[in-house]
C-alpha positions in Angstrom: 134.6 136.9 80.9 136.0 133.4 82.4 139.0 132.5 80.1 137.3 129.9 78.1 136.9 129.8 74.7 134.0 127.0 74.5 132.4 124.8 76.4 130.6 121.7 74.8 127.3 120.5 76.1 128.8 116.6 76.7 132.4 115.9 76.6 133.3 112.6 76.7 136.1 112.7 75.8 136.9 113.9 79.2 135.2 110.9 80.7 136.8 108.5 78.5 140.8 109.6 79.2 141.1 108.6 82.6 139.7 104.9 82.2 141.0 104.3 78.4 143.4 101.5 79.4 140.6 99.5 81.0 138.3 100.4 77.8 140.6 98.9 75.5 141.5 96.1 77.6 137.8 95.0 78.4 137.3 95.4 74.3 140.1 93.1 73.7 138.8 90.6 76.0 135.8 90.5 73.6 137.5 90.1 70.8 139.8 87.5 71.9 136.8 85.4 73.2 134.9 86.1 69.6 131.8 85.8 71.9 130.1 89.6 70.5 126.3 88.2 71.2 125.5 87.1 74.8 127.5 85.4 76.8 129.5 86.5 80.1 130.2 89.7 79.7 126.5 90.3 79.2 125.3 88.0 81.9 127.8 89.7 84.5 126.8 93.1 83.6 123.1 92.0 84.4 124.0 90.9 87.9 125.6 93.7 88.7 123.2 96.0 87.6 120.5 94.0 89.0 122.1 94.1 92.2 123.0 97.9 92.3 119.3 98.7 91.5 118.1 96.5 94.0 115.8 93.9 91.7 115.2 90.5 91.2 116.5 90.7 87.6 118.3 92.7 84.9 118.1 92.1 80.8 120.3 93.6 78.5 118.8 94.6 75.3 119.8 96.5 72.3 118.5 100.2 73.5 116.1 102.3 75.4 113.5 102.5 73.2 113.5 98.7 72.5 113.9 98.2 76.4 110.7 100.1 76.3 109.4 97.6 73.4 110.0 95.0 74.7 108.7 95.4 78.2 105.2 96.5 76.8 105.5 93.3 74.4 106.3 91.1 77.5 103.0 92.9 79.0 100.9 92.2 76.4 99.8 95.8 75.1 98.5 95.6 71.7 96.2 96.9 69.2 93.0 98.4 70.9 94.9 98.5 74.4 95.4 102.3 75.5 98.8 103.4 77.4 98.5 106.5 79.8 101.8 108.4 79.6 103.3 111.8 79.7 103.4 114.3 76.6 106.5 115.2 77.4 109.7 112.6 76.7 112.2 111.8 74.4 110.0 110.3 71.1 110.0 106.4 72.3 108.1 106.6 75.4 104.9 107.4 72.8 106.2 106.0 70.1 106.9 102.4 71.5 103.0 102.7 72.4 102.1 103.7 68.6 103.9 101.1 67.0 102.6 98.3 69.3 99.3 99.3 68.0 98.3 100.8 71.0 96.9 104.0 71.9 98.8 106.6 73.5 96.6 108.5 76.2 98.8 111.7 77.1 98.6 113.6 80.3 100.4 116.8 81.3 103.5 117.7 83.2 104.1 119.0 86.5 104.6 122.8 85.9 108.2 122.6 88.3 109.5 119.1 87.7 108.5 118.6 84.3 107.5 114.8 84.8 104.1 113.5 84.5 101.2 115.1 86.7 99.8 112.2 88.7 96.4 113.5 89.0 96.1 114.1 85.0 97.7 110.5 84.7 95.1 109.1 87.2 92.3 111.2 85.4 93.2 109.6 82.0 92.9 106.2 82.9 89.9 104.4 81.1 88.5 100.6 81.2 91.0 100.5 78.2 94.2 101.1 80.1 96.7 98.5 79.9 99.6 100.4 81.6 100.8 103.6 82.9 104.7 104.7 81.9 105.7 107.7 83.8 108.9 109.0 83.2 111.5 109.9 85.3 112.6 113.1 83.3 116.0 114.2 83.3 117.3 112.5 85.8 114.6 113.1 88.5 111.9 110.5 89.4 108.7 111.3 89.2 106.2 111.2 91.8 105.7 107.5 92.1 103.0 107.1 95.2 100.0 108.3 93.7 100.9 106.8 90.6 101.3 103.6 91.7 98.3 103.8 93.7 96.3 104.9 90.7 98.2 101.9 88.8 96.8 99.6 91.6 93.4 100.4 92.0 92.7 100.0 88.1 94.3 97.2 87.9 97.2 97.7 85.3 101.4 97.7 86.0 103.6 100.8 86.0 106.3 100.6 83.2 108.9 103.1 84.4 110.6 105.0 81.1 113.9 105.4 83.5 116.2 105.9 80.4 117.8 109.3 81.8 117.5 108.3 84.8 120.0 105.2 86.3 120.9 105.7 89.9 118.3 108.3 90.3 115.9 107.1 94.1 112.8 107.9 95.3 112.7 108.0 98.7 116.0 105.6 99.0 114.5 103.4 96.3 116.5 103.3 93.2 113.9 104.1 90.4 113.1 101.0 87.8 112.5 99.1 90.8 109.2 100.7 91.7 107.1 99.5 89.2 106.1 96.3 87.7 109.5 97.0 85.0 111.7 99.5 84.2 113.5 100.8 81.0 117.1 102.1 81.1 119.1 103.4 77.9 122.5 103.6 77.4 123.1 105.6 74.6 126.3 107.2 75.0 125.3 110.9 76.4 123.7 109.2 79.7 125.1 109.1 82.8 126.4 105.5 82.1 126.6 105.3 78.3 128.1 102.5 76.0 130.2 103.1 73.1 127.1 102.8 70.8 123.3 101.9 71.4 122.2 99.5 74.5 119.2 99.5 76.9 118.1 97.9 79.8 115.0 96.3 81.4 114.5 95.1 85.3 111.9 93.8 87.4 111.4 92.0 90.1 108.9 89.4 88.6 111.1 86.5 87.2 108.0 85.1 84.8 108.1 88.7 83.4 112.0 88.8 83.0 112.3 85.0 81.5 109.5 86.8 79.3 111.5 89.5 78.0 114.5 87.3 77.8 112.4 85.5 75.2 111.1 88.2 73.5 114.8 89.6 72.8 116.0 86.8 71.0 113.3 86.0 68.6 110.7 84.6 70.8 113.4 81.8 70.8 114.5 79.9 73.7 115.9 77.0 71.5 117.4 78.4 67.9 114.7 78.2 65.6 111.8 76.9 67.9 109.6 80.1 68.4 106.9 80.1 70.8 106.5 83.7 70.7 106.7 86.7 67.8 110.0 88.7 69.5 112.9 91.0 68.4 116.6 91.1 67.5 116.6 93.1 70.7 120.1 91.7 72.0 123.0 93.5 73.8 126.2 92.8 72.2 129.1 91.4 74.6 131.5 94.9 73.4 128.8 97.3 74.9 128.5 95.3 77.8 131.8 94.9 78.2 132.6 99.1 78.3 129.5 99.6 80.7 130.9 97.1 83.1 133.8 99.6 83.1 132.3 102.5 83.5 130.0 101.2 86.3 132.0 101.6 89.6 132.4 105.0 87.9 128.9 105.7 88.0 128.7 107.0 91.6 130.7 109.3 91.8 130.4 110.6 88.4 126.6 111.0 89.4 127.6 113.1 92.6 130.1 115.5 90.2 127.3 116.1 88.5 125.1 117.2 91.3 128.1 119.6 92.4 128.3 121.4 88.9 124.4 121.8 89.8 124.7 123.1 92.9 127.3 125.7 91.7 124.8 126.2 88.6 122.4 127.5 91.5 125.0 129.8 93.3 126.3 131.5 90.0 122.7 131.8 88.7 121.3 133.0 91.9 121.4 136.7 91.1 119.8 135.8 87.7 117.0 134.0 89.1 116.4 137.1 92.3 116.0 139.0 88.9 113.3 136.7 87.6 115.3 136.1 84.4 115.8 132.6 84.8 114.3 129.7 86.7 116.4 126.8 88.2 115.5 123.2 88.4 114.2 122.0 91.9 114.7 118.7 93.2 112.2 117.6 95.5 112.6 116.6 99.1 113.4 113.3 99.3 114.7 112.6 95.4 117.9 112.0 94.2 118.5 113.8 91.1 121.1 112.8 88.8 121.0 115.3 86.3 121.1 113.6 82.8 120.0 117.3 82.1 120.3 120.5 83.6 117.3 122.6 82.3 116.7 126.0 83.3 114.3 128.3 82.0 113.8 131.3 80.5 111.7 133.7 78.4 113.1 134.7 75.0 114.7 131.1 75.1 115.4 130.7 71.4 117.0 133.8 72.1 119.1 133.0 74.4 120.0 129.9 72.9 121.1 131.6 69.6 123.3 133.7 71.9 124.9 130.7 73.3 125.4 128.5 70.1 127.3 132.5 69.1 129.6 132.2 72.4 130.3 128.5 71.4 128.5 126.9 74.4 126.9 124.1 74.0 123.2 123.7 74.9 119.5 121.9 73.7 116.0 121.5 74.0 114.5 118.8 75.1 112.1 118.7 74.3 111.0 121.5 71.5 107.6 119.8 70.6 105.0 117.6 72.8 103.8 114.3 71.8 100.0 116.0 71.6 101.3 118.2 69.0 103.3 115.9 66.6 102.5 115.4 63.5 102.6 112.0 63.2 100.3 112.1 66.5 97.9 114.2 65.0 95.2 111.6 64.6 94.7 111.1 68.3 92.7 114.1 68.7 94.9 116.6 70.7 95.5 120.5 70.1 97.0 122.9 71.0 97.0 124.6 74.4 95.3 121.3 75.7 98.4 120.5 78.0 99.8 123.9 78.8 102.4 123.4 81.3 104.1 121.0 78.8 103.6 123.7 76.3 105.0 125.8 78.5 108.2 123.5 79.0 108.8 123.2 75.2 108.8 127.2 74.5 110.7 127.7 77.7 113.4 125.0 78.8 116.9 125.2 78.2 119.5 122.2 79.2 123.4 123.7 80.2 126.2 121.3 79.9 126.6 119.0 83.4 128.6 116.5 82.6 131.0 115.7 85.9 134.4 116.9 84.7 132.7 120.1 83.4 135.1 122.8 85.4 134.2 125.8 87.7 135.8 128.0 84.6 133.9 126.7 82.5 130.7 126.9 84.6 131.5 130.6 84.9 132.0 131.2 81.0 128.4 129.6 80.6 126.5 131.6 83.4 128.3 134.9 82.5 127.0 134.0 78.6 123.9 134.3 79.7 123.6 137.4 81.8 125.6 138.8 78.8 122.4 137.5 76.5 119.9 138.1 78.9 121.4 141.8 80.4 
């Protein structure tokens, strides 16, 4: 065995170490301005980020999930209104739709990629669609044409749930920029993560973004004039202060990331010839950034005890499908109705990626599991 006594699944304290000075000092700025709500910080961290995913405008707010809230607000989904979506996701991208008093209409997964299977989402749609919100899973985008074109001829905008996903491209296009509005998070375990919670949301229609600007403040343009019932959905000047740090990071932490995946794939290989595990594919033409690193397996809860034993650091994601919540249980799903997302949440496995994840440490993980697996 490698020479490693554990290896987390996110260290960022790693991360943090190298740009700490310019942490502290962009924190200080804050605090010496005693501007903490709005203001430059937050406005210069939208036009960057705007810029570097190549649309017309970018609005901090105060996490994914209300970047998610607040775009589908800004759309108008409400009560009787149906959203298609995936079954598969972090909790928001359904929940957001529940709590807006809208039904979620779930569809199920591509069997290799795990995002949403554009022929069940097109399939789904009724007269009582209001959106579609694919998600780019993991770090990959999902398989925007078809979506888009099913979007189109119904009628209805694409909201893109991009929150694992910044810098991710389809094609050369940066996803968030595909659809009528995308949803970023930065919560800290994503590629570009703030010190605390903080979201995103960008589009390219500038009605829709003054819209959402609205919405995050109150449905206030002038304090205490409301033409609109909004959200204390605000990103505080601190976070956006960090993330304007981290952001000419962002590349090349992205491309370590996709090395310690491509070595994933050559220490696994002999694994995966034995049809132990399976390997995550990226797509031609896709540019994965691996928020995750999910593998597959039989026996995973197995193997993941044996990990969590050897001290490495792993998790599912996700364990149980929106169809098969309980707090979902009213919309009429059961079990073995989506069976490659069923599939997915008896099967995945996520390995720590994090860029300054070492080739040691790599090793001590794979040789875990063929120890685990035999």
């Amino acid at each position: 065995m490698s020479e490693v006594a554990s290896v987390p699944l996110l260290d960022l304290q790693a991360q943090y170490g190298p740009i700490r000075g310019d942490v502290l000092a962009a924190v200080t700025r804050v605090c010496d301005s005693q501007r903490f709500i709005g203001g430059p910080e937050v406005e210069a961290l939208e036009g960057e980020l705007a810029v570097m995913l190549g649309v017309g405008a970018a609005v901090g707010v105060s996490s994914g999930t209300d970047a998610l809230l607040a775009a589908m607000m800004a759309l108008g989904i409400g009560p009787g209104d149906e959203v298609v979506t995936t079954t598969y996701s972090f909790f928001a991208t359904a929940g957001c739709i529940a709590r807006l008093g809208a039904r979620p209409v779930l569809a199920d997964i591509d069997p290799v990629t795990c995002n949403i299977d554009p022929a069940a989402a097109a399939a789904a749609i009724t007269p009582r669609t209001r959106a579609i919100v694919p998600v780019h899973l993991y770090g990959c985008s999902a398989e925007m044409a078809p979506i888009l074109e099913a979007a189109s001829r119904a009628g209805v905008p694409v909201v893109e749930d991009a929150a694992q996903a910044i810098g991710a491209r389809y094609h050369g296009r940066a996803v968030g920029g595909l659809g009528a509005v995308g949803c970023f998070s930065f919560f800290p375990s994503k590629n570009l993560g703030a010190f605390g919670d903080g979201g995103l949301v960008t589009t390219s229609d500038a009605a829709l973004a003054n819209r959402i600007r609205l919405l995050r403040n109150h449905g206030a343009e002038r304090r205490y004039f409301h033409t609109s019932v909004g959200g204390n959905f605000r990103l505080d000047a601190i976070q956006a202060a960090v993330l304007r740090v981290k952001l000419p990071h962002l590349a090349a932490w992205t491309e370590a990331r996709r090395r310690n995946a491509d070595r994933y794939r050559e220490l696994l290989g002999s694994l995966v010839v034995r049809g132990l595990v399976e390997l995550p594919v990226e797509p031609e033409g896709l540019y994965h950034i691996y928020n995750q690193f999910v593998i597959r397996l039989d026996e995973r809860d197995r193997v993941k005890a044996g990990l969590d034993a050897r001290r490495v650091g792993c998790e599912i994601y996700y364990p149980v499908p929106f169809h098969l919540q309980e707090c979902f249980a009213g919309l009429g799903y059961r079990k073995g109705e989506f069976p490659a997302a069923e599939d997915a949440a008896a099967r995945t496995l996520a390995l720590p990626i994090y860029g300054e994840l070492t080739e040691d440490q790599q090793r001590y993980v794979v040789e875990s599991i063929a120890q685990i697996v035999g």
